[in-house]
C-alpha positions in Angstrom: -18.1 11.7 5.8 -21.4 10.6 3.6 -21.3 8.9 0.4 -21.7 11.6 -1.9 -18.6 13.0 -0.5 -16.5 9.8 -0.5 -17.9 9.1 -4.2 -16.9 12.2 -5.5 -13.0 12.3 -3.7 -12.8 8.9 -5.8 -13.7 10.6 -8.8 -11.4 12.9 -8.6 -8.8 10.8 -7.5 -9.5 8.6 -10.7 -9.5 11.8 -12.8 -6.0 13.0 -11.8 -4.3 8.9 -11.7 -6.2 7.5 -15.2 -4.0 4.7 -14.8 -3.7 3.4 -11.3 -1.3 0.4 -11.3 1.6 -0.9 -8.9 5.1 0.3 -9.5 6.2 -3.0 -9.0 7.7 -4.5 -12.1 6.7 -8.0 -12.6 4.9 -10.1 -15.6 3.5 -12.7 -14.1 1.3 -13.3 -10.3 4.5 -15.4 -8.9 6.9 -12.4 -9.7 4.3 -9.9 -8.3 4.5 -12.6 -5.1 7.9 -11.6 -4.9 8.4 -8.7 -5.4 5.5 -8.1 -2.9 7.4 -10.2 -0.4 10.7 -8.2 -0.9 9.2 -4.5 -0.6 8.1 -4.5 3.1 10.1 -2.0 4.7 11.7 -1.5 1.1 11.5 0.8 -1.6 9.8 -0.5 -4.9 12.7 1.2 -6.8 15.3 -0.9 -4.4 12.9 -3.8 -5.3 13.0 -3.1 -8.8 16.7 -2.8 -9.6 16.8 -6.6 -7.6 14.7 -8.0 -9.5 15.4 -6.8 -13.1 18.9 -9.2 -12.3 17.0 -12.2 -10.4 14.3 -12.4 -12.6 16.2 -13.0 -16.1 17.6 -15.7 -13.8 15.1 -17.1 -11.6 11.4 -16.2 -11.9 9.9 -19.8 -11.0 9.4 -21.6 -7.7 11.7 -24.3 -9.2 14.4 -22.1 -10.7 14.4 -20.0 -7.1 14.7 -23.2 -5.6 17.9 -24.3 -7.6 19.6 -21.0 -6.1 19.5 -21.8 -3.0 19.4 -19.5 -0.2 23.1 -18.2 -0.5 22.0 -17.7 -4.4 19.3 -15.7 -3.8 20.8 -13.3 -1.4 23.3 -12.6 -3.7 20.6 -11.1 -6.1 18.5 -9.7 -2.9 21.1 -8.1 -0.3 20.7 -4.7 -1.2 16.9 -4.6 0.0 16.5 -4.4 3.7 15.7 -7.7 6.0 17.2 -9.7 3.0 18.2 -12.7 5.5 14.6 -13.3 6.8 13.0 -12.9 3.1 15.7 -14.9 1.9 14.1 -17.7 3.7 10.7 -16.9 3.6 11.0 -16.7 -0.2 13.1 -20.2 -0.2 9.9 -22.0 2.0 7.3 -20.1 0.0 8.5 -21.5 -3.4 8.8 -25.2 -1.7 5.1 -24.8 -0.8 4.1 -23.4 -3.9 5.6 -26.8 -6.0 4.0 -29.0 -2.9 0.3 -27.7 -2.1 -0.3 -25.9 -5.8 1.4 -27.2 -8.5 4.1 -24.5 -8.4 1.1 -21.8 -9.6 -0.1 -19.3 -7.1 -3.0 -19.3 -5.6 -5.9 -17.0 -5.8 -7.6 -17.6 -2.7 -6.5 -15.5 0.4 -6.3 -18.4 3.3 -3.8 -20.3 0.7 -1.9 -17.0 0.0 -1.8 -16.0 4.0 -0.4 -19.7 4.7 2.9 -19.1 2.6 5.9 -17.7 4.1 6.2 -14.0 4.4 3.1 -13.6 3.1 0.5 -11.8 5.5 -2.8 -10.2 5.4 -1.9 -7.1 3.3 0.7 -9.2 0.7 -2.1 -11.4 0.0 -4.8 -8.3 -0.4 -2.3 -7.1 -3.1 -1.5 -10.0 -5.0 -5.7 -10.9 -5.3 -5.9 -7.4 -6.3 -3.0 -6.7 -8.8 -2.5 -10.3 -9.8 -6.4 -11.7 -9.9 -8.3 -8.5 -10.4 -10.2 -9.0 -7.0 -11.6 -5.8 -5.2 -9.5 -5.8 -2.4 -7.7 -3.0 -0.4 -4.2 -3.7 1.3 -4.0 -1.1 4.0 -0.4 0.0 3.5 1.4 3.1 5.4 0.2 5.2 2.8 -3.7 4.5 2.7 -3.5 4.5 6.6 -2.3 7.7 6.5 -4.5 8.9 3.6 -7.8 7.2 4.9 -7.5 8.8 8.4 -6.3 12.3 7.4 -9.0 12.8 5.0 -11.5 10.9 6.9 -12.5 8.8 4.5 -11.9 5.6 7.0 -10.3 7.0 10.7 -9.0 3.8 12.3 -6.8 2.8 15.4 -5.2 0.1 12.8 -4.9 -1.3 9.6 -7.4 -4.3 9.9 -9.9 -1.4 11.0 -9.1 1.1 8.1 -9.3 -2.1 5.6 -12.7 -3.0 6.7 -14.0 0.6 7.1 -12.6 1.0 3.4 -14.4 -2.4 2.6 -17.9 -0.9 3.7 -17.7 2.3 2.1 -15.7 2.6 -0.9 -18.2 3.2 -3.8 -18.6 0.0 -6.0 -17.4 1.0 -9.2 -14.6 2.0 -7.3 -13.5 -1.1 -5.3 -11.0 -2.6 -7.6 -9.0 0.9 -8.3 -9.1 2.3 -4.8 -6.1 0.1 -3.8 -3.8 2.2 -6.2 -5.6 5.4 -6.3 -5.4 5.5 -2.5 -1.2 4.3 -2.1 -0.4 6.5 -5.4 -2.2 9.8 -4.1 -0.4 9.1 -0.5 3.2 8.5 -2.0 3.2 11.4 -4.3 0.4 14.3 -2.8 -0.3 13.3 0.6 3.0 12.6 2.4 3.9 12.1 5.7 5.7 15.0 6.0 4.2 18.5 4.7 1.5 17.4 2.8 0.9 18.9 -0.5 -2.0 20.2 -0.3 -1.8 23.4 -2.4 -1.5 20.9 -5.6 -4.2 18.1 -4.6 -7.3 17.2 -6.3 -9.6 16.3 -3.4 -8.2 19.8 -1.2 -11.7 21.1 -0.7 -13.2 17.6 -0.1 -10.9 16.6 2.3 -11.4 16.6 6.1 -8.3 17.2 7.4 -7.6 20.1 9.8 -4.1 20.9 8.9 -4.0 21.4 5.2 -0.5 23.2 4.1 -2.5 25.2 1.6 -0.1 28.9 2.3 
């Protein structure tokens, strides 16, 4: 795919998602951690209802830490894996109050060193939280990024570095969102919906469900 093609699928990805954002509720970067943490393998409606009852609560390192880990499940154990998080959350909050003041911080190595946090929850928080233009290769732009052949790779660490290289600049910071959003809505797994997208006639794919 050449530039001219890739700039103008972004363009008209921007033109049909003006506002490209997370669906993740949060109002500050240490509940975006969370609720980043919670939603692997998770809805971000299931994440959503959890946290509109544990934040009111608890949306601190120290006040997380005063529930305790058989506090916080109780808030958390309708979202899947809610034992392991439950415990990644607990030893993400103590580091948090030990190496950083209880704030979160903005550089990836110090995110990627907190519990539960790997390569793509820390892409997203410097991208959502800190305005960095990262891209955290989720199911969704995996899927978009090879079907339209915007970035083909074998896995995500290859499809984030492709995307790296060759998103357009102006570009960089939205492409996160544009990318999941357009993926979760128009570009499912299953039966794409191709009849109703925006980039139909710029995409590469072979298989568009366009009858």
């Amino acid at each position: 795919m050449n530039s001219q093609k890739r700039l103008q699928i972004f363009e008209s990805l921007a033109q049909a998602i003006p506002d490209p954002g997370t669906e993740l509720n949060y109002s500050t970067p240490f509940e975006l951690l969370i609720a980043v943490v919670l939603s692997a393998q998770a809805t971000d409606k299931g994440v959503n209802k959890a946290t509109a009852k544990l934040f009111p609560v608890a949306n601190t390192p120290q006040a997380i830490q005063a529930l305790g880990e058989a506090g916080l499940k109780e808030y958390i154990k309708t979202i899947g894996l809610f034992n392991s998080k439950t415990a990644n959350i607990i030893k993400l909050c103590e580091a948090l109050l030990s190496r950083h003041q209880g704030e979160v911080p903005r550089e990836r190595d110090a995110l990627e060193a907190l519990a539960g946090v790997g390569r793509k929850t820390a892409n997203v928080i410097l991208n959502t939280a800190f305005d960095q233009a990262t891209i955290a290769v989720d199911t969704h732009i995996f899927r978009v990024a090879n079907r339209t052949g915007l970035a083909a790779g074998k896995n995500v660490l290859e499809v984030e570095k492709k995307l790296d290289k060759t998103v357009p600049r102006q570009f960089k910071k939205a492409a996160h969102h544009l990318l999941i959003l357009h993926g979760r809505y128009t570009c499912v797994a299953r039966k794409p919906r191709c009849r109703n997208c925006c980039i139909a006639e710029l995409c590469e794919f072979k298989e568009k469900t366009l009858e």
